[in-house]
N, C-alpha and C positions, 0 to 999 in steps of 0.2 A: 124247404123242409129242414135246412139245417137250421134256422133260426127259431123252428117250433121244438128242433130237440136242447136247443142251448134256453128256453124256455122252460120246456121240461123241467131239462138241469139244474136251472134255479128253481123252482117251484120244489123239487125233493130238497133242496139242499135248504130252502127258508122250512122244509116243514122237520126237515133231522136237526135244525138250530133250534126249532120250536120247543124242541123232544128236550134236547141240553136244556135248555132252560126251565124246564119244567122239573127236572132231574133235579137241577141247581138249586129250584126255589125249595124244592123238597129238605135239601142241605141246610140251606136259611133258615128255614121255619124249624132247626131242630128236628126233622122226624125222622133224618138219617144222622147219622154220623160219619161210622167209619170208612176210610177211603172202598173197599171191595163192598159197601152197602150202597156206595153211591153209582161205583161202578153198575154193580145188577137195577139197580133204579136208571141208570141211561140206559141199558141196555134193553131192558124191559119197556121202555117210552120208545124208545127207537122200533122195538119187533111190533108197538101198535101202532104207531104212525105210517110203517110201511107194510100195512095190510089193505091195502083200498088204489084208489085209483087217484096221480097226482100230475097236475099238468100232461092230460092224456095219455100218460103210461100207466100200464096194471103194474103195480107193484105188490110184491111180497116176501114173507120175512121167516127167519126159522132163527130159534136159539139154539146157538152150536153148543154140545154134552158131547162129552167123555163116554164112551164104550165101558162096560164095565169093567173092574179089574183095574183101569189105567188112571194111575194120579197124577192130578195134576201138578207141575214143578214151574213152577215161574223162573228159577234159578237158571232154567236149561237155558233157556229162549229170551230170558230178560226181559219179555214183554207178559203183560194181564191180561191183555185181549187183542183178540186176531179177528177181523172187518174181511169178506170175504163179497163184494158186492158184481152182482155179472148183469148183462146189460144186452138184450137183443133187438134190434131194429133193422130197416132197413137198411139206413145209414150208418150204423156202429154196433158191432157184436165184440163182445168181450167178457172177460173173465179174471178177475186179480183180486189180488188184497192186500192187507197192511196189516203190520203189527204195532203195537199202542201201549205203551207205558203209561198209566196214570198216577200222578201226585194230587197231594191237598194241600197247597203251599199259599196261604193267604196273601192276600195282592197286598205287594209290601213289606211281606215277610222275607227274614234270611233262612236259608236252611243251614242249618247246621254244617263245617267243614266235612266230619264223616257221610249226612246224608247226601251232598254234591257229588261227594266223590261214591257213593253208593248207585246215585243216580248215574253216572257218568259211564260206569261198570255197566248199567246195565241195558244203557245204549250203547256200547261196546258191543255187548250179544246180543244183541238186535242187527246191528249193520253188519254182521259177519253172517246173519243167515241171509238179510236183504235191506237196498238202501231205501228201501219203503217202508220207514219206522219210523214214527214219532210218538210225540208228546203229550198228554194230557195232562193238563192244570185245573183241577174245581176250583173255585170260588163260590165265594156266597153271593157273588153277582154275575159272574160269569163262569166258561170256561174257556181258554186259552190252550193254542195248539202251537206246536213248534215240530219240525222237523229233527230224527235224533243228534244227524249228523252236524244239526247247530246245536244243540244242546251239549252234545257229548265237546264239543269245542268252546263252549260259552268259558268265561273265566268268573262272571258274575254269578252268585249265589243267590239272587234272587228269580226265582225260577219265572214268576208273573213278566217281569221286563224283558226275558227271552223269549219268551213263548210269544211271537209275531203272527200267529193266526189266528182270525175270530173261530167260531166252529162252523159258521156259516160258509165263510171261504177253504174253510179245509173239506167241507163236506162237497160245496160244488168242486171242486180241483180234484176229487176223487170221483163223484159223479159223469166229471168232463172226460176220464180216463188220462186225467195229467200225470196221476199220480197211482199209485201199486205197482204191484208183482203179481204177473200171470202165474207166479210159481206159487205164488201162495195163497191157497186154495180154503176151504175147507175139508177137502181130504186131506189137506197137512195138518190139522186140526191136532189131532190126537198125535201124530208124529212128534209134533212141537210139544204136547204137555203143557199148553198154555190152558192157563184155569177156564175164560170165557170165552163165547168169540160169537159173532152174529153174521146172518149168513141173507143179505138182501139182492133180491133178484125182479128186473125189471123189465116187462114187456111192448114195443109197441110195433103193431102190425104194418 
């Protein structure tokens, strides 16, 4: 049984890579631009992908909104989007999530001394709510993940050479429950005044 949930595992986690790169090619082709258009473009791939059934588990998706009245502040929480994903089986029940900074830092490129240290700020307030924060990197050919607590210590300003995760391994390392915080939920959602956040939940009997 455990070998058919570590199949699972991979099976969501090639089809949330599938999502990025569809996100990505979008990027490519010109028809997004800016970094929070690319973000709602993976977000939006990601709430279709996980509406169906994938490697025997039912899976499904919700896009986390703000309550009315509450704006959203990236500045709080230093992270764009909060990943909320819970998981019930026979063999593993859970509930956690991540918070996510994303950049557009072309593979190759330097960032700027001020945007490093911008960046750096703000995996700072990310690891001071939880050390289950990392990285996003678009490309026009991929995206690259890194955890924040290497980022926030990198001394290189190329963000693409630090970012050591494909999205496929960050996605199953989240799906395996290697990685998150039970604390953070989607009902921290709005606590935090994080702009996005997607909320995936997976069943199997």
């Amino acid at each position: 049984m455990e070998n058919r949930l570590e199949e699972a595992f991979r099976a969501a986690a090639h089809a949330a890579d599938r999502a990025v790169s569809a996100a990505m090619q979008k990027y490519a082709d010109e028809l997004i631009t800016d970094e929070d258009d690319i973000t709602g473009a993976l977000i939006g791939r990601l709430d279709s992908a996980f509406d169906q059934k994938i490697g025997g588990v039912s899976w499904s998706s919700s896009i986390l909104r703000h309550r009315k009245g509450v704006a959203a502040q990236e500045k709080k929480a230093g992270a764009d989007m909060l990943f909320h994903v819970s998981i019930k089986t026979r063999q593993l029940t859970y509930s956690k999530g991540v918070l996510i900074q994303s950049k557009r830092i072309d593979d190759g490129a330097t960032m700027t001394v001020a945007s490093h240290k911008e960046l750096a700020a703000q995996c700072d307030k990310m690891l001071s709510i939880t050390p289950a924060s990392f990285v996003f990197n678009y490309t026009k050919s991929e995206m690259r993940c890194a955890s924040a607590t290497k980022i926030a210590g990198a001394s290189s300003r190329i963000l693409h050479d630090s970012c050591n995760l494909t999205s496929y391994r960050f996605f199953l390392e989240l799906f395996r429950c290697t990685t998150g915080d039970r604390n953070i939920t989607s009902a921290k959602f709005d606590d935090l005044q994080i702009p996005r956040g997607i909320a995936i939940k997976g069943t199997l009997g």
